[in-house]
C-alpha positions as CSV (number, residue, x, y, z in Angstrom):
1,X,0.0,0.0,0.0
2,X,2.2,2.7,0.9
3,X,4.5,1.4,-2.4
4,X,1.3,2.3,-4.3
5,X,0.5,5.8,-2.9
6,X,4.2,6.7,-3.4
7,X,3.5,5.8,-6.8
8,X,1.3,8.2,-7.2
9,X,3.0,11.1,-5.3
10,X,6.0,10.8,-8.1
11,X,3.2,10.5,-11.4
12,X,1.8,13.6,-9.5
13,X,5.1,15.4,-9.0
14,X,6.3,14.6,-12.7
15,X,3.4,16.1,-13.8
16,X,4.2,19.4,-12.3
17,X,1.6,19.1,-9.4
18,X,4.2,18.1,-6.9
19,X,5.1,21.5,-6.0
20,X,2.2,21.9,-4.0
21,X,1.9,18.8,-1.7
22,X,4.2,17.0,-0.3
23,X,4.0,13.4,1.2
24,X,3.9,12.5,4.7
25,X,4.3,8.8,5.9
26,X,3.8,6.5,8.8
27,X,4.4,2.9,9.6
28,X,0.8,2.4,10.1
29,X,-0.3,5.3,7.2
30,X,0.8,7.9,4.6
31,X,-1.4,10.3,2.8
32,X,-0.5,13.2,0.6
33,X,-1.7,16.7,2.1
34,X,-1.8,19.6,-0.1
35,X,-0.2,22.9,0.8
36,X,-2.4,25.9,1.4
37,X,-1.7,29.6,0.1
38,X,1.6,30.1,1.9
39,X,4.0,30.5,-1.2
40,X,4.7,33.9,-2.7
41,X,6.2,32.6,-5.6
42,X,6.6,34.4,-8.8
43,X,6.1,32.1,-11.5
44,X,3.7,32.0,-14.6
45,X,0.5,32.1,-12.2
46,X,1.6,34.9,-9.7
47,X,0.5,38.6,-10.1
48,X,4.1,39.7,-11.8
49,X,4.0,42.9,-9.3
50,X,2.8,46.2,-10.4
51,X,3.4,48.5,-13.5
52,X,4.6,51.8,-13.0
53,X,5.4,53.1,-16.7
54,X,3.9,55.5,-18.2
55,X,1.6,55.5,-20.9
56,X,3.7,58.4,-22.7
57,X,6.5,57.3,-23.9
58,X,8.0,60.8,-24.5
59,X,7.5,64.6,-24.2
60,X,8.4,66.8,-27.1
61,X,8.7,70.5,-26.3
62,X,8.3,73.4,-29.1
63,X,5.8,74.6,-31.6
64,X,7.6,73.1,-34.4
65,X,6.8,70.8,-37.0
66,X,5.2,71.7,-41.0
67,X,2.5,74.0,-40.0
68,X,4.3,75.7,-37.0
69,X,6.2,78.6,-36.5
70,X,9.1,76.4,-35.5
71,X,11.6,76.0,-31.9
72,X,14.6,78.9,-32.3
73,X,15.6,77.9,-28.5
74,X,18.7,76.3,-29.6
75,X,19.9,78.8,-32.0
76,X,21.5,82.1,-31.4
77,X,19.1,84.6,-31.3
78,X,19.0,87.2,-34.1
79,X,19.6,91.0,-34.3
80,X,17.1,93.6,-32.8
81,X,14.2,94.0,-34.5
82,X,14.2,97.2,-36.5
83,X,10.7,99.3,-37.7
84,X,10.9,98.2,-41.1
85,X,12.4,94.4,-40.4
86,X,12.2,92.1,-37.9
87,X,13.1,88.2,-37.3
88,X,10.4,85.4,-37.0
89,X,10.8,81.4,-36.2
90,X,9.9,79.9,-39.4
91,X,10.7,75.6,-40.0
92,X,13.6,76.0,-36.5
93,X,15.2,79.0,-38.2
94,X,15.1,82.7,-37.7
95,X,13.8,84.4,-40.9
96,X,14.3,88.2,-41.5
97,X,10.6,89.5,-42.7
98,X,9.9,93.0,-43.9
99,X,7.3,95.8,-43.5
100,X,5.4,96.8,-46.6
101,X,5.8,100.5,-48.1
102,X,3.0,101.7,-46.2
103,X,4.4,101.4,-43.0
104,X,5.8,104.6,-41.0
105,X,8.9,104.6,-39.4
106,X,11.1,107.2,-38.0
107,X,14.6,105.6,-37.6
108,X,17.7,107.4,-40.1
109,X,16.3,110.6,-40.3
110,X,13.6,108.1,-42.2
111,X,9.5,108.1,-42.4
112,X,8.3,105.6,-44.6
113,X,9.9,101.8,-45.1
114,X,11.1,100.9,-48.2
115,X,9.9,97.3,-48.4
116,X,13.5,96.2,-48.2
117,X,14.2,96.8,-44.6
118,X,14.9,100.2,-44.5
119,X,13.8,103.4,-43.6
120,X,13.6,106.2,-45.9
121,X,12.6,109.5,-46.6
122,X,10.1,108.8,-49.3
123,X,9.0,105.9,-51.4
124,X,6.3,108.2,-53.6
125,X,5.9,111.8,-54.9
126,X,2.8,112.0,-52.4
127,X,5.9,111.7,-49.4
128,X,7.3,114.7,-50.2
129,X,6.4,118.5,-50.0
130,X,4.9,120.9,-52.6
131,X,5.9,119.6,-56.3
132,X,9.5,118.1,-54.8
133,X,9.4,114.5,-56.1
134,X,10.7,111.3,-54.7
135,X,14.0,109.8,-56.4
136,X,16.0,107.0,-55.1
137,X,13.9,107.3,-52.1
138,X,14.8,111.0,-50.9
139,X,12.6,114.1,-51.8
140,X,14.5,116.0,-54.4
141,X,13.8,119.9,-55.3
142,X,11.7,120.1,-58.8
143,X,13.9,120.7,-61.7
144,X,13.4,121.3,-65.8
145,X,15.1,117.9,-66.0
146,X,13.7,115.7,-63.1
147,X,11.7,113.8,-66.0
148,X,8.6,114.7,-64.3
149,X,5.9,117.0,-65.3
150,X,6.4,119.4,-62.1
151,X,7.1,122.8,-60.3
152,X,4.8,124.6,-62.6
153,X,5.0,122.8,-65.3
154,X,2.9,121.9,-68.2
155,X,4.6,119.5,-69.5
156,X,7.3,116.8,-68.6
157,X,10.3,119.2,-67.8
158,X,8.8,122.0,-70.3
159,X,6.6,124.8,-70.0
160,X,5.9,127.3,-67.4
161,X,9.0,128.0,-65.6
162,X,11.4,126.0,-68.3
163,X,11.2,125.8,-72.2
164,X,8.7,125.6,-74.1
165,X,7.1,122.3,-74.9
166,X,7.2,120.4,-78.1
167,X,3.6,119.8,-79.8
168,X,1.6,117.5,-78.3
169,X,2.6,118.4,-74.8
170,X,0.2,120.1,-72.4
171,X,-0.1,123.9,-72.2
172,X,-1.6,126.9,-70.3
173,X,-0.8,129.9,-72.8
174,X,1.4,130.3,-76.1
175,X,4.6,130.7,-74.1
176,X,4.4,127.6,-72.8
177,X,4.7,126.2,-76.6
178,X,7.8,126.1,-78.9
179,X,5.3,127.0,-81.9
180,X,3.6,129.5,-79.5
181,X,0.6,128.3,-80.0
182,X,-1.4,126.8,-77.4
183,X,-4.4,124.7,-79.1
184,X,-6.8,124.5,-76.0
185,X,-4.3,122.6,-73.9
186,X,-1.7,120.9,-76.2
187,X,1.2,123.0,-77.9
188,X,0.0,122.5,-81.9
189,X,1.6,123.7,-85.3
190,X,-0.1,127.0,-86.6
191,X,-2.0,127.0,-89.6
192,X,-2.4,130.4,-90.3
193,X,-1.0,133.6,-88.8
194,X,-4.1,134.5,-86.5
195,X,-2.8,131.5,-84.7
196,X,-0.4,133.2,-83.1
197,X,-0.4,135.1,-80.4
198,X,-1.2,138.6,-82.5
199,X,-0.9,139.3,-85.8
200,X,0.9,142.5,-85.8
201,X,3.7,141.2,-84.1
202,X,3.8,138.2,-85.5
203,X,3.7,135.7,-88.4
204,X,3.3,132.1,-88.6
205,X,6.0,130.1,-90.8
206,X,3.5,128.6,-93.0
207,X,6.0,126.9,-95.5
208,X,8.5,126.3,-92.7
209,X,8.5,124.8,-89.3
210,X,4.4,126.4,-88.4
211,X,5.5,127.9,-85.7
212,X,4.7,131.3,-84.6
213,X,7.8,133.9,-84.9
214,X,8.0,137.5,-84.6
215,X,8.2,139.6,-87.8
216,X,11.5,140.7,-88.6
217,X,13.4,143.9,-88.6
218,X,15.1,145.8,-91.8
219,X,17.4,144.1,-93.5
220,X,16.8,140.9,-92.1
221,X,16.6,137.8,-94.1
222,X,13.3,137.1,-95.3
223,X,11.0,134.9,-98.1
224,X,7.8,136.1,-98.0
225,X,6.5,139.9,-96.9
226,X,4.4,138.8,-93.8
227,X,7.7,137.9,-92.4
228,X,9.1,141.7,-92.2
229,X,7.3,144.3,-89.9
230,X,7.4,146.5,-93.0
231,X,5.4,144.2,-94.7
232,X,8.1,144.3,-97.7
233,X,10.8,141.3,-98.7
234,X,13.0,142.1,-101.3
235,X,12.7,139.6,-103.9
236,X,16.3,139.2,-105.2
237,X,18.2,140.6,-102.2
238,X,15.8,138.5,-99.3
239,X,15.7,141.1,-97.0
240,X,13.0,143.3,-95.4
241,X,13.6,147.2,-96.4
């Protein structure tokens, strides 16, 4: 008998289930008594203690990334901003960005930015005072030779207080004109002699330039009569008498 139960103790314990009885035997009896919930073992079956990680892996600082305006924190930082430039964080690198034209300033004897960067004095005719225009970006006095239709001018660079203008060009009154005749607004060619500003005094070069001139003195060179203010062109010598 007790050959027979220790037979079955050792199927039992090569079957794995020996761990958790153990055999105890007498002269007179042996029985197999199985172990209560006193082991703290860790194997397969036990609780494997507790997790503590966390269920972010990582932290990422920064507003970076395609749509962001980027993480400058490990970069130098830039120059001063300036009121026509400044700096921004664009893709983790600092990006110079400009004002527009319209935007005041008042740094470099400046008033206006440039669009560039920089502050200057003017960057339109409108920037400047009376008919001064803007060149290069600096107001500049008005001049017969500015290439722009100012400082009393009727034309570009002709007329009022410089030459006169070639037809075509605007005009306030026959001295404005080259021809010196002032066709409502525009210098014109003359087409006959009351064209021109009077006809006493005058004559207009019909077979020549048709321009108004003033009539001619004695002895001055002449090829028609109207031309001398005598009224009388010789007609071999070619001069007024």
């Amino acid at each position: 008998m007790v050959r027979y139960l220790s037979a079955i103790w050792l199927t039992l314990a090569s079957l794995g289930l020996g761990a958790s009885c153990h055999l105890v035997g007498g002269t007179d009896g042996l029985f197999i008594e199985e172990l209560g919930g006193s082991s703290t073992g860790t194997g397969g079956g036990g609780t494997g203690g507790s997790s503590t990680s966390s269920s972010s892996s990582s932290s990422t600082t920064g507003t970076g990334g395609g749509g962001g305006s980027g993480d400058c924190s490990s970069i130098d930082p830039p120059p001063p901003n300036t009121d026509c430039a400044y700096y921004a964080c664009i893709q983790d690198s600092w990006q110079l960005l400009t004002q527009p034209t319209t935007t005041v300033c008042d740094e470099n004897g400046g008033a206006y930015c440039d669009g560039a960067g920089n502050c200057v004095q003017c960057t339109m005719d409108e920037h400047c005072l009376g008919d001064s225009p803007c060149q290069d970006f600096q107001c500049v006095a008005a001049s017969c030779e500015d290439g722009l239709p100012n400082g009393g001018e009727t034309g570009t660079d002709c007329g009022g207080p410089c030459g006169g203008c070639p037809n075509g060009e605007g005009c306030n009154s026959d001295s404005d004109c080259l021809s010196w005749f002032c066709d409502g607004e525009s210098c014109a060619g003359c087409a006959s002699h009351s064209d021109c500003p009077n006809s006493d005094d005058w004559y207009c070069a019909l077979n020549g330039d048709n321009a108004c001139h003033l009539k001619k003195g004695l002895f001055a060179g002449c090829n028609n009569d109207y031309e001398c203010q005598s009224g009388n062109c010789g007609w071999l010598s070619h001069l007024c008498y």
